[in-house]
C-alpha atoms as an extended CHARMM CRD file, in Angstrom:
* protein
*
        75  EXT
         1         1  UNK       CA              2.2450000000       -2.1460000000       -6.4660000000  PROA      1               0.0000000000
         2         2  UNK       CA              2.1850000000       -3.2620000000       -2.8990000000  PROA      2               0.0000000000
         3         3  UNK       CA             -0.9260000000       -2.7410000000       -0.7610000000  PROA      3               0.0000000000
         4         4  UNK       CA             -0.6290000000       -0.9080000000        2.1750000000  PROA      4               0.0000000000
         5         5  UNK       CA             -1.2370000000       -2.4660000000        5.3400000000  PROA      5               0.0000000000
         6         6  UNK       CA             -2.4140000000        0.7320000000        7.0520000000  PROA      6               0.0000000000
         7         7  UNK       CA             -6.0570000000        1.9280000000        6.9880000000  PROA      7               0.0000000000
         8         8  UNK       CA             -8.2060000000        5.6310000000        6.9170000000  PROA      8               0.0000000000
         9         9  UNK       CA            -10.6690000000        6.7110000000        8.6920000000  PROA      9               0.0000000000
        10        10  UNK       CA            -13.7140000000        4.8050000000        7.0220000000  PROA      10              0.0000000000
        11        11  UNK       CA            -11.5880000000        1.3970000000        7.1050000000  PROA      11              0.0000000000
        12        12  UNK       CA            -10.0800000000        1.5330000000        3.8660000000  PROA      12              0.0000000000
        13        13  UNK       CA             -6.8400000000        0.8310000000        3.2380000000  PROA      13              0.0000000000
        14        14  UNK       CA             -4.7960000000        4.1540000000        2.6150000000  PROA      14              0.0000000000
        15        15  UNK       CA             -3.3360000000        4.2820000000       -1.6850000000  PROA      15              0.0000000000
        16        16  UNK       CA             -0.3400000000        5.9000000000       -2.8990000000  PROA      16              0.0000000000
        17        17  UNK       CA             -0.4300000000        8.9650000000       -5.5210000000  PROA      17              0.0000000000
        18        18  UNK       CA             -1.4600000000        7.4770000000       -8.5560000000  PROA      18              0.0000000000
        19        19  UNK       CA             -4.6490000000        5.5680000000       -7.3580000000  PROA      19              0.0000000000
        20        20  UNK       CA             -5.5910000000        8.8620000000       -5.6290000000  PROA      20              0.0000000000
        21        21  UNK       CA             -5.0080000000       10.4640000000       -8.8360000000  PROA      21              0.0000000000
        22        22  UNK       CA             -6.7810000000        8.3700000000      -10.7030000000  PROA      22              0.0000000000
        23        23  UNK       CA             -9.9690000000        8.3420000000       -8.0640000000  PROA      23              0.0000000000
        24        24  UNK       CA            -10.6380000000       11.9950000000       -9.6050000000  PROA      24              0.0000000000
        25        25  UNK       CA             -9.3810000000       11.5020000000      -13.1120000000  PROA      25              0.0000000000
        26        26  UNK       CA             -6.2350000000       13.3210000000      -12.6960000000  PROA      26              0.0000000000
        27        27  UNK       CA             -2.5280000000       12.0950000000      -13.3510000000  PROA      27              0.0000000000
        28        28  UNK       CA             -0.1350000000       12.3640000000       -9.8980000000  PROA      28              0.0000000000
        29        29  UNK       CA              1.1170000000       15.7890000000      -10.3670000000  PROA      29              0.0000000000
        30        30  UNK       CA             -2.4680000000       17.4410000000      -11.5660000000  PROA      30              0.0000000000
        31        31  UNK       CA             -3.6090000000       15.2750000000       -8.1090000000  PROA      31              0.0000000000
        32        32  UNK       CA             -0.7630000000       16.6780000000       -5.8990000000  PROA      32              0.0000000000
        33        33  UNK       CA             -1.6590000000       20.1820000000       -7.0080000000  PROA      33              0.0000000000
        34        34  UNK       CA             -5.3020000000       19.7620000000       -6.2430000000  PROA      34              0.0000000000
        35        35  UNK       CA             -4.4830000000       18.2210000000       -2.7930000000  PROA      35              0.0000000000
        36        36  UNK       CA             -1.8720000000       21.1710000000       -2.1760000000  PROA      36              0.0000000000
        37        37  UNK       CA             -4.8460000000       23.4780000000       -2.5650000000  PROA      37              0.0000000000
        38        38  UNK       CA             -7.5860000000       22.4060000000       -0.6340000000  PROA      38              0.0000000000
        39        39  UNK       CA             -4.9980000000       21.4480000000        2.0170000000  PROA      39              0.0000000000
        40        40  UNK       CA             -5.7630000000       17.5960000000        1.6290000000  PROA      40              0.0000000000
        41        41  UNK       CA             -2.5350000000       16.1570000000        3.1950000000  PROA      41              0.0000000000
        42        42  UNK       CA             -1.4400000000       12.5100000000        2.7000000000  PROA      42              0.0000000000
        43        43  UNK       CA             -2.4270000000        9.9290000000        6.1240000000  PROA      43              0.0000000000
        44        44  UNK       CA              0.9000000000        8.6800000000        5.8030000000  PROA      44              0.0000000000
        45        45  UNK       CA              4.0080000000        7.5200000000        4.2130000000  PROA      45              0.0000000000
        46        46  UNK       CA              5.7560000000        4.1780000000        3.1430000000  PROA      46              0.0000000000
        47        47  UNK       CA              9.7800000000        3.7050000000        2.4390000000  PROA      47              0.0000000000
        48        48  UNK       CA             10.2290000000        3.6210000000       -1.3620000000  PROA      48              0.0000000000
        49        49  UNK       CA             12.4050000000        0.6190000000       -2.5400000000  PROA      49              0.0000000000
        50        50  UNK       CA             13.5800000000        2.2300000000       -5.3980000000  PROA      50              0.0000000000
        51        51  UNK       CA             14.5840000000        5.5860000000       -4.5860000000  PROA      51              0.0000000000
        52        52  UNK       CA             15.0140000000        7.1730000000       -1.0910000000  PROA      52              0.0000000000
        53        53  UNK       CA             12.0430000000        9.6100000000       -0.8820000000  PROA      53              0.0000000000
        54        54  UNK       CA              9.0960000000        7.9610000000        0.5610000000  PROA      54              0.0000000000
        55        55  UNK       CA              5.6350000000        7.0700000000       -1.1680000000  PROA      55              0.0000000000
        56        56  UNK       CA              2.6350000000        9.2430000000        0.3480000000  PROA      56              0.0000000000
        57        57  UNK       CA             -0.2590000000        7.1260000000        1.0970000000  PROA      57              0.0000000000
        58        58  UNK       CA             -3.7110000000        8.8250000000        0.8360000000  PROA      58              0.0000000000
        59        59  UNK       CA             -6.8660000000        8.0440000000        2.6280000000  PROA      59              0.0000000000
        60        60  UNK       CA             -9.8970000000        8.8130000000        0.3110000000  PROA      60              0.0000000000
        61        61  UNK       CA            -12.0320000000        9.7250000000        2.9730000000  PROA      61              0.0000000000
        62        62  UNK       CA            -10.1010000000       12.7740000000        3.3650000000  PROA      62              0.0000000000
        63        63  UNK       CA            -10.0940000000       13.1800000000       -0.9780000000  PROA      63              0.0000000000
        64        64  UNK       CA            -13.5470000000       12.4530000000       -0.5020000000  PROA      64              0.0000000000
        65        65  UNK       CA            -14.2150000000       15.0560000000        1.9320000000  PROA      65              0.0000000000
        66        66  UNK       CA            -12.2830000000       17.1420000000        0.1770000000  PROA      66              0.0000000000
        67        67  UNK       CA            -14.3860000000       16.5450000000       -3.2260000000  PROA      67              0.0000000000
        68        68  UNK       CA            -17.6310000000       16.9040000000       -1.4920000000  PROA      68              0.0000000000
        69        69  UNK       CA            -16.9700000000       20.4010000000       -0.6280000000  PROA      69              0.0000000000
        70        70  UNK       CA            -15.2680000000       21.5580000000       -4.0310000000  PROA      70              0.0000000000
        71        71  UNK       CA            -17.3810000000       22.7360000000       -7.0240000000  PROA      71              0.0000000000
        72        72  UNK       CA            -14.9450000000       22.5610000000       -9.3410000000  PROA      72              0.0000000000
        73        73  UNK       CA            -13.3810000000       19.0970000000       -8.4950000000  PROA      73              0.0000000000
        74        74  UNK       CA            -14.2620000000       17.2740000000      -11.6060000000  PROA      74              0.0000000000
        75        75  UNK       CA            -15.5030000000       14.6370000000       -9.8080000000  PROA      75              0.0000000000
């Protein structure tokens, strides 16, 4: 996978799904689902070479934020 050239809020550089995912142990759709409900949405998006829909690109200090605040994260 390509790195993404953009950044989050701490200076990190923003991931796509499955590196979030795998930040809290969780495959992409168990990760989507857990973003979906504590209203984590992604920083941005990049065009998807393969198919048309594009690749959400995460910034974990919003996951992070996110984590800090949920009990039952698993993290």
């Amino acid at each position: 996978m390509l790195p993404s050239q953009k950044t989050g809020r701490d200076g990190r550089q923003l991931v796509m799904t499955p590196e979030a995912a795998y930040s809290l142990g969780k495959n992409p759709q168990q990760f989507r689902a857990w973003a979906r409900r504590r209203g984590v949405a992604p920083a941005g998006f990049r065009p998807n070479p393969v198919r048309g829909q594009p690749l959400a690109l995460w910034d974990l200090a919003d996951i992070g934020d996110a984590v800090r605040g949920d009990p039952d994260s698993g993290a």
